[in-house]
C-alpha positions as CSV (number, residue, x, y, z in Angstrom):
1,X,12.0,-31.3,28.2
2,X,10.6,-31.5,31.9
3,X,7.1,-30.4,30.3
4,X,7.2,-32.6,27.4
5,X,8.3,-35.9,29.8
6,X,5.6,-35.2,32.3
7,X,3.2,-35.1,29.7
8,X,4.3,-38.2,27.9
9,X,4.2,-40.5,31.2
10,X,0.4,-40.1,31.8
11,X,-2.7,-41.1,30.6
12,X,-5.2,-37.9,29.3
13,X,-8.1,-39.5,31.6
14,X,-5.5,-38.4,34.7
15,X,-6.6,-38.0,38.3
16,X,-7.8,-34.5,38.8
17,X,-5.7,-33.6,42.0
18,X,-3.1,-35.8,43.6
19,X,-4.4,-38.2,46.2
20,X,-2.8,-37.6,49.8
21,X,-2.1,-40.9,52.1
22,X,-1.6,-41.1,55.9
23,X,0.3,-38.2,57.5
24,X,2.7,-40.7,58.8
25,X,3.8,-43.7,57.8
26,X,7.1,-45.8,55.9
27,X,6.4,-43.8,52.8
28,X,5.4,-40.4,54.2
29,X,6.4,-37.7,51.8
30,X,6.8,-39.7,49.0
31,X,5.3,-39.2,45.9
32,X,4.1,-42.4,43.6
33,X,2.6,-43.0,40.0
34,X,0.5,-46.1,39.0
35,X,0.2,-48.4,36.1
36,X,-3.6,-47.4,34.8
37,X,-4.3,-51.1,35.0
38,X,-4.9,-50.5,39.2
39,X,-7.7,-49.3,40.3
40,X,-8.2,-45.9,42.1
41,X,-11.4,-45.0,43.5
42,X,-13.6,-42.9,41.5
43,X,-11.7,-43.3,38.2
44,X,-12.0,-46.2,35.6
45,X,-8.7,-48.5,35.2
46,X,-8.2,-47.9,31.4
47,X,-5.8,-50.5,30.8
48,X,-4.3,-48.7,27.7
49,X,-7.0,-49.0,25.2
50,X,-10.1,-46.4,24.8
51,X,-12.3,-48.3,23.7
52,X,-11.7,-50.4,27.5
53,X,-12.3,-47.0,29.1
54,X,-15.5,-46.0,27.6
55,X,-17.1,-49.7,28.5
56,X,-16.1,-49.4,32.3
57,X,-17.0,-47.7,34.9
58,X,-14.9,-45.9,37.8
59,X,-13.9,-48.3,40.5
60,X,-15.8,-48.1,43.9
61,X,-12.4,-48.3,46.0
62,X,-8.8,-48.4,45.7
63,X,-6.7,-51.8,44.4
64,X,-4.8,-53.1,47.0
65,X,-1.8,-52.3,46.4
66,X,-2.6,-48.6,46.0
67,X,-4.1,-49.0,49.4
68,X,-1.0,-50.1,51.0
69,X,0.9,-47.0,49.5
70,X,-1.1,-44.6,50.9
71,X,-1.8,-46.2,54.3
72,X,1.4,-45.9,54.0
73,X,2.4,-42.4,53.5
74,X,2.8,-41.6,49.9
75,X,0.9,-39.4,47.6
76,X,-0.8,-40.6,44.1
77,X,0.5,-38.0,41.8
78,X,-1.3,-39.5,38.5
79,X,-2.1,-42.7,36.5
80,X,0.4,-43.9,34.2
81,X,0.4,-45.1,30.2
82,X,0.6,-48.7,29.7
83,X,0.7,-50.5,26.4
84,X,-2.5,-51.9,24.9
85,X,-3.8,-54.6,27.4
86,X,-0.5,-54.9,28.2
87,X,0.1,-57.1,25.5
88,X,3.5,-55.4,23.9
89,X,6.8,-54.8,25.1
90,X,7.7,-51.3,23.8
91,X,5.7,-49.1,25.6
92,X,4.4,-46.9,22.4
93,X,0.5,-46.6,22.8
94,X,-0.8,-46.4,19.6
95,X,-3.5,-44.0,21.2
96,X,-1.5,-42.5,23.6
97,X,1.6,-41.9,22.6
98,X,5.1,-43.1,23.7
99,X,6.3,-42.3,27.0
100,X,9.4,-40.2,26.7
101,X,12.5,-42.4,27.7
102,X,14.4,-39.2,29.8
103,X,17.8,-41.5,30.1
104,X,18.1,-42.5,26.4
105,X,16.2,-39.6,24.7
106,X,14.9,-40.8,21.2
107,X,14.3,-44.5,22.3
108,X,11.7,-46.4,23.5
109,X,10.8,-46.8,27.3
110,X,10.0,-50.3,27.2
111,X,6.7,-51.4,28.6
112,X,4.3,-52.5,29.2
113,X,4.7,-50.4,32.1
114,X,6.2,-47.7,30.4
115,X,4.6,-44.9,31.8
116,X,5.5,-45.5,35.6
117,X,9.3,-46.3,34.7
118,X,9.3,-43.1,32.6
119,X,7.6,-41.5,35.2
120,X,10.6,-43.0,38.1
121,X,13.8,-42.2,35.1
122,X,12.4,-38.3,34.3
123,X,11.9,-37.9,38.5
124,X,8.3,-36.7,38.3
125,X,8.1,-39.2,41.1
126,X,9.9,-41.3,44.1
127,X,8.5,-44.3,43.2
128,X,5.5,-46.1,40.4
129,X,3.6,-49.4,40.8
130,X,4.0,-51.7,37.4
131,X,3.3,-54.9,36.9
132,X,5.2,-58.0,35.2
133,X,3.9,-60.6,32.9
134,X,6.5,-61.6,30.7
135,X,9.3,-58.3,31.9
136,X,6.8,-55.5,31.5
137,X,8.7,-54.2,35.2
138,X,12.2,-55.7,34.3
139,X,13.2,-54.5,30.6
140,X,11.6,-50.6,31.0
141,X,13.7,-51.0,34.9
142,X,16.7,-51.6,32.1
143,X,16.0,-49.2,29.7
144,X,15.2,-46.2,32.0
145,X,18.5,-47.0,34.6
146,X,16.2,-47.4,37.7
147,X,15.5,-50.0,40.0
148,X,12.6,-52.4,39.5
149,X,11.5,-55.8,40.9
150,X,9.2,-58.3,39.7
151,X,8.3,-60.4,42.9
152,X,7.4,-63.8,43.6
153,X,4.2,-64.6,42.0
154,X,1.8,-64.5,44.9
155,X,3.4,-62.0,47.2
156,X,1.7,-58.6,46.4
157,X,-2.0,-58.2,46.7
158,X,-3.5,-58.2,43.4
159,X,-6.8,-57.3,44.3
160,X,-8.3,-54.2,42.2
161,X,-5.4,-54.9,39.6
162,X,-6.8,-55.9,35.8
163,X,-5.1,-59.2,34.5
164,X,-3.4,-59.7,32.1
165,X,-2.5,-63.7,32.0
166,X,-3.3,-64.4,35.5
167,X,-0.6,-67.6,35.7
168,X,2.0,-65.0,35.2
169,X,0.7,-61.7,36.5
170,X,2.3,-59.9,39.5
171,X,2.6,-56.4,40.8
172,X,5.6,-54.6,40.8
173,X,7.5,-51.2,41.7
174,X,10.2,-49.6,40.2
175,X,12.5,-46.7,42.1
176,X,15.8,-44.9,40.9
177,X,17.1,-45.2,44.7
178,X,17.8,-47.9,46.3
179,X,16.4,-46.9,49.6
180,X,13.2,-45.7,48.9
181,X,12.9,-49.2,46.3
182,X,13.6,-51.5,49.3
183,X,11.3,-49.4,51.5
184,X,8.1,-50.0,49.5
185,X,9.1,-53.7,49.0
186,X,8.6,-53.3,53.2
187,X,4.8,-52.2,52.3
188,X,3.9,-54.0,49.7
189,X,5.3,-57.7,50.1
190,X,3.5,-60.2,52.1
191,X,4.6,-62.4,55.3
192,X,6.0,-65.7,52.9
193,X,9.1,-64.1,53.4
194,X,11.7,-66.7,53.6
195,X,15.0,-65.3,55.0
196,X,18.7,-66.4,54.0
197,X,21.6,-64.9,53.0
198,X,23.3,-65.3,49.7
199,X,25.6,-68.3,49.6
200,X,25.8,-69.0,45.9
201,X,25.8,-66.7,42.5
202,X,25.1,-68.7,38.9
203,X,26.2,-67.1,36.2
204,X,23.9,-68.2,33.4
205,X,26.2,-68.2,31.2
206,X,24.0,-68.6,28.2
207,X,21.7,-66.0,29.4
208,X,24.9,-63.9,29.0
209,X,25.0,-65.1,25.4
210,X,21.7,-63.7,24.3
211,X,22.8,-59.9,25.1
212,X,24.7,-57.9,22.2
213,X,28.5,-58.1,22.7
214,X,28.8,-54.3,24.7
215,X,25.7,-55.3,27.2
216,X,27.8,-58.7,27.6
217,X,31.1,-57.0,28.7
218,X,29.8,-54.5,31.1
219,X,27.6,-56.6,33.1
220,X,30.4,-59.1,33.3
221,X,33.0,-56.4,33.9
222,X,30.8,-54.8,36.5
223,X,30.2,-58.5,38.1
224,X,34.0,-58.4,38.8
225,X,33.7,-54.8,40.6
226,X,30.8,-56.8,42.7
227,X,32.8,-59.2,43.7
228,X,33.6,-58.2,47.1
229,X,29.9,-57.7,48.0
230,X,29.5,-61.3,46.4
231,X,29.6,-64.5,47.5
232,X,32.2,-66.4,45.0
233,X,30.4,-67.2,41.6
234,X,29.9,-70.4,39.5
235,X,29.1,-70.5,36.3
236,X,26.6,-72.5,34.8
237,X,23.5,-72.5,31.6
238,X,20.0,-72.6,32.9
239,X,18.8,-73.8,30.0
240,X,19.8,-77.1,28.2
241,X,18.4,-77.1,25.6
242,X,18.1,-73.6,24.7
243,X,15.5,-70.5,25.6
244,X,13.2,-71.4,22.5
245,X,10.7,-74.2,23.7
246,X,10.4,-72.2,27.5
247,X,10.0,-68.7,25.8
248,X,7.3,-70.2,23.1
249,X,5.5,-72.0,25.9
250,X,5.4,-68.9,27.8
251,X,3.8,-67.0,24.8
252,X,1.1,-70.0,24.2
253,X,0.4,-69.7,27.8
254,X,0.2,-65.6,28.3
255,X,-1.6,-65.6,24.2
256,X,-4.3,-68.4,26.1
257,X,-4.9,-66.6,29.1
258,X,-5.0,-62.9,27.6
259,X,-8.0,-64.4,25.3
260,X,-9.5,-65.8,28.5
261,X,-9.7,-62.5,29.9
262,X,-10.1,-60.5,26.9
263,X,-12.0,-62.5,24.1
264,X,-15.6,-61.6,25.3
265,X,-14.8,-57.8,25.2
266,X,-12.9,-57.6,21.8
267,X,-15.8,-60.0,20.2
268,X,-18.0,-57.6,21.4
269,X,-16.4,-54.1,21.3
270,X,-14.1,-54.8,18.2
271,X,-11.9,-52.3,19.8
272,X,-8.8,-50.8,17.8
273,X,-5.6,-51.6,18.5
274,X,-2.6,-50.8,17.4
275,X,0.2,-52.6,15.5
276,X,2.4,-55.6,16.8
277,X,-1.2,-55.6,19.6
278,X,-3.5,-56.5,17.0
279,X,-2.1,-59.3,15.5
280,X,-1.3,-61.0,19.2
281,X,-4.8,-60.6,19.9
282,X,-5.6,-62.3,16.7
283,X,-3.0,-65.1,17.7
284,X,-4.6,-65.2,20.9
285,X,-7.7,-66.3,19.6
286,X,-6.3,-69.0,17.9
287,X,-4.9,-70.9,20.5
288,X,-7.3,-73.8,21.7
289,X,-7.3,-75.6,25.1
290,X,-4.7,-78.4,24.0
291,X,-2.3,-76.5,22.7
292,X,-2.4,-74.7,26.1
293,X,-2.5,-77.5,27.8
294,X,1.2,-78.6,26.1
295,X,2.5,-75.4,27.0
296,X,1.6,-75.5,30.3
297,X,3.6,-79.2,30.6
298,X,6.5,-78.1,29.0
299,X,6.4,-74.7,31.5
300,X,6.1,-76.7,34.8
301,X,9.0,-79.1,33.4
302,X,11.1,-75.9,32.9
303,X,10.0,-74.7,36.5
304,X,10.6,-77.5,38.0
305,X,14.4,-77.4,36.1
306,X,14.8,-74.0,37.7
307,X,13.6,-74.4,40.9
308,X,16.3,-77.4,40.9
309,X,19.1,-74.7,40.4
310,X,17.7,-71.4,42.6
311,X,17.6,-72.9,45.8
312,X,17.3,-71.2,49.1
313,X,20.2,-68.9,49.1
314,X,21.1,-69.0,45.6
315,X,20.5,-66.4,43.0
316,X,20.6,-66.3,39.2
317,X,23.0,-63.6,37.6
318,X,21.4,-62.5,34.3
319,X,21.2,-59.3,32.0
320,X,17.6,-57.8,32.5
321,X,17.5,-57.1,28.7
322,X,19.9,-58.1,25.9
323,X,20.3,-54.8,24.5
324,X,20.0,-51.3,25.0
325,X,16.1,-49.5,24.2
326,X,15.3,-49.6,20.7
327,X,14.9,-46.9,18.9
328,X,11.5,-45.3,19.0
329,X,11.7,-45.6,14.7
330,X,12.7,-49.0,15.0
331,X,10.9,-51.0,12.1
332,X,8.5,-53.5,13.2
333,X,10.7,-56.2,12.0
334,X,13.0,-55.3,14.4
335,X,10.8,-55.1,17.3
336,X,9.3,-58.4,16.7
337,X,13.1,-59.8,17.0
338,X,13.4,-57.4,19.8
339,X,10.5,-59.3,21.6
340,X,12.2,-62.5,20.7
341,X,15.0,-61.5,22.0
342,X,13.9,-60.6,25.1
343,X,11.4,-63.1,25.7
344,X,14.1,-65.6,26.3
345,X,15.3,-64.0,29.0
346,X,12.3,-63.0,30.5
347,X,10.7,-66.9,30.3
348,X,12.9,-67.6,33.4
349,X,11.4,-65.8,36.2
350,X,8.2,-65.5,34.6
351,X,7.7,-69.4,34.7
352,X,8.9,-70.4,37.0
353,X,7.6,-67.3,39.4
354,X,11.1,-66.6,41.0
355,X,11.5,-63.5,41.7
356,X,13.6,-60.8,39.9
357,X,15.4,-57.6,40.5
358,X,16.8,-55.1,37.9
359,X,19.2,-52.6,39.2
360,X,20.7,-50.0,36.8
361,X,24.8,-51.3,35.6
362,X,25.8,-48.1,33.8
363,X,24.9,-47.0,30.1
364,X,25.9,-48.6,26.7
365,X,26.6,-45.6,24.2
366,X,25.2,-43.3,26.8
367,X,21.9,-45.7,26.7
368,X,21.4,-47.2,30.5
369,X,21.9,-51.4,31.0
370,X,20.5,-53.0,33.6
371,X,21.9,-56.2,35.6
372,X,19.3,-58.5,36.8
373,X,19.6,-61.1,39.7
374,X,16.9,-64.0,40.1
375,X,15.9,-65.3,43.5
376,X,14.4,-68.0,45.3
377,X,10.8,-68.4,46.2
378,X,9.9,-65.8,49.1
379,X,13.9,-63.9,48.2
380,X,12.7,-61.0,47.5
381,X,13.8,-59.1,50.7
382,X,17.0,-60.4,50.1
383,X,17.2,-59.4,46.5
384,X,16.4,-55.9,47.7
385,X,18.8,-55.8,50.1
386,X,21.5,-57.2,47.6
387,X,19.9,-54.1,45.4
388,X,20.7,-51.8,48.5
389,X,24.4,-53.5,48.7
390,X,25.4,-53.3,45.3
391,X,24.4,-49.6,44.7
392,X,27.5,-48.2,45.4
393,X,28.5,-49.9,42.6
394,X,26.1,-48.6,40.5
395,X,26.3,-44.7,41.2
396,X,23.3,-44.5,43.2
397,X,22.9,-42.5,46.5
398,X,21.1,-44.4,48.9
């Protein structure tokens, strides 16, 4: 199984030999895996797609991000799969192959950074570099039972890292400990840190409502085991009028900005893609300037709203995912109400560019759950301390 998992998390094009960091540093003795979206020196960022690999050429130095790792300490033990441009949720490659999910064997990983969460779940490594878009770090953190944070947009160098949507595009990590997850926050987080403690939880109560009925009662029974750690909750719905109009201004956004970075290489490589990928690129063509430019209104409205509520020292009690992984057979029916389904939870940090942790709540027929928390702008040390806090909750050593 060991075998098999290994082989699953990374891409065929791997680095030949794992690259060494500093001999000392925060990270020293670590081992990490990276999303093949970042670049490594010597090697072309393939970004899921072949066709994308045999049209680029290996980058002249490292992103940074995977600069700071190994100034830092930690070892690059291999590149990891990603979906198609990143433009899927699931994590099966259609050239690739699906990550094996090591935690809920015979479902999917999530993705788009499937690989490096596989990679984190299986134990192949300490800790992997994603990124997030609309919960490409948050839903495969739920699915594999680790640790994973998308941070505030802005606060992790993305220089060397391909985009995806750049409006919504950050970095992020993922770690099953919550040591070693706070401790590469340390490295790769900028100085707009800005420091308070926790004075208020908001139960988003109709965030709560969007998760299937078992995800719903452990993540609120597990709340009440919290509570001592906690400051005392209230209970509130983040969105008004309901997750529709944020989620499908989110996807005219993302569907926009994918084209803007894509359209000139799919026009001229007509690349293959895979299912569920192929027709989003399509509908990314499609979308002209005003119907962007709508979106984009009705997403700073809905920023604005959330900003209102996550203050500084408030945080946003969610469920990283309504549901337990899909299975890998799931038809593609159900994945597209799978996407649905978890696009409306995902809309809220990814418009509003709060950050977001995922820590792992316990399983759902043996199938992992993970309890997210949403901060304020510059909260993501305090997020991953409340990750460190909680932990002992969540049957994690330290």
């Amino acid at each position: 199984m060991l075998r098999s998992t290994y082989r699953s998390a990374f891409v065929p094009h791997d680095i030949a030999a794992p690259i060494y960091g500093a001999a000392s540093g925060p990270l020293a003795g670590l081992t990490a895996a990276v999303k093949d979206m970042y670049d490594i020196a010597g090697y072309v960022a393939g970004c899921g797609n072949p066709t994308w690999l045999a049209t680029h050429q290996p980058a002249a130095s490292n992103a940074g991000a995977v600069q700071a790792i190994l100034d830092a300490g930690a070892a690059i033990i291999g590149k990891t799969i990603c979906d198609e441009l990143f433009y899927s949720g699931t994590g099966a490659n259609h050239h690739y192959g699906t990550p094996i999910n090591a935690r809920a064997p015979g479902r999917l990983p999530g993705g788009s950074s499937a690989g490096s969460a596989a990679a984190v779940g299986a134990g192949l490594c300490d800790f992997a570099l994603g990124s997030d878009t609309a919960g490409s770090v948050r839903v495969p953190a739920s699915f594999n039972g680790i640790y994973g944070l998308r941070p505030t947009h802005g606060r992790i160098d993305l220089s060397g890292v391909q985009d995806m949507a750049a409006s919504l595009d950050v970095p992020g990590w993922f770690a099953a400990t919550p040591g070693i997850f706070r401790n590469v926050g340390a490295v790769l987080l900028d100085g707009r840190r800005a420091s308070s403690a926790i004075q208020r939880v908001v139960m988003a109560e109709d965030t709560f409502e969007q998760a299937d009925p078992a995800v719903n009662e452990l993540l609120r029974t597990l709340l009440e085991f919290m509570a001592d750690d906690l400051p005392p909750f209230t209970h509130s719905h983040i969105a008004p009028d309901g997750f529709d109009a944020w989620r499908e201004a989110m996807r005219i956004v993302q569907a926009y900005e994918v084209w803007q970075a894509y359209g000139e290489f799919v026009t001229r490589e007509n690349p293959e893609f895979g299912p569920g990928v192929r027709e989003r690129m399509a509908f990314a063509a499609s979308i002209t300037g005003d119907a962007a430019a709508a979106a984009a209104a009705i997403r700073a409205a809905a920023s604005d709203h959330i900003r209102s509520i996550v203050t500084l020292g408030t945080v946003l009690a969610l469920p990283s995912a309504p549901s337990i992984a899909p299975r890998t057979d799931t038809s593609a029916a159900g994945l597209e109400d799978f996407r649905v389904r978890v696009m409306r939870l995902a809309c809220i940090s990814s418009i509003s560019g709060l950050p977001q942790v995922s820590i792992p709540a316990g399983t759902v027929d043996g199938c992992p759950v993970g309890l997210s928390f949403i901060g304020w702008e510059g909260g993501d040390e305090a997020l991953l301390d409340l990750a460190y806090v909680l932990s002992r909750h969540c049957g994690m050593a330290a």
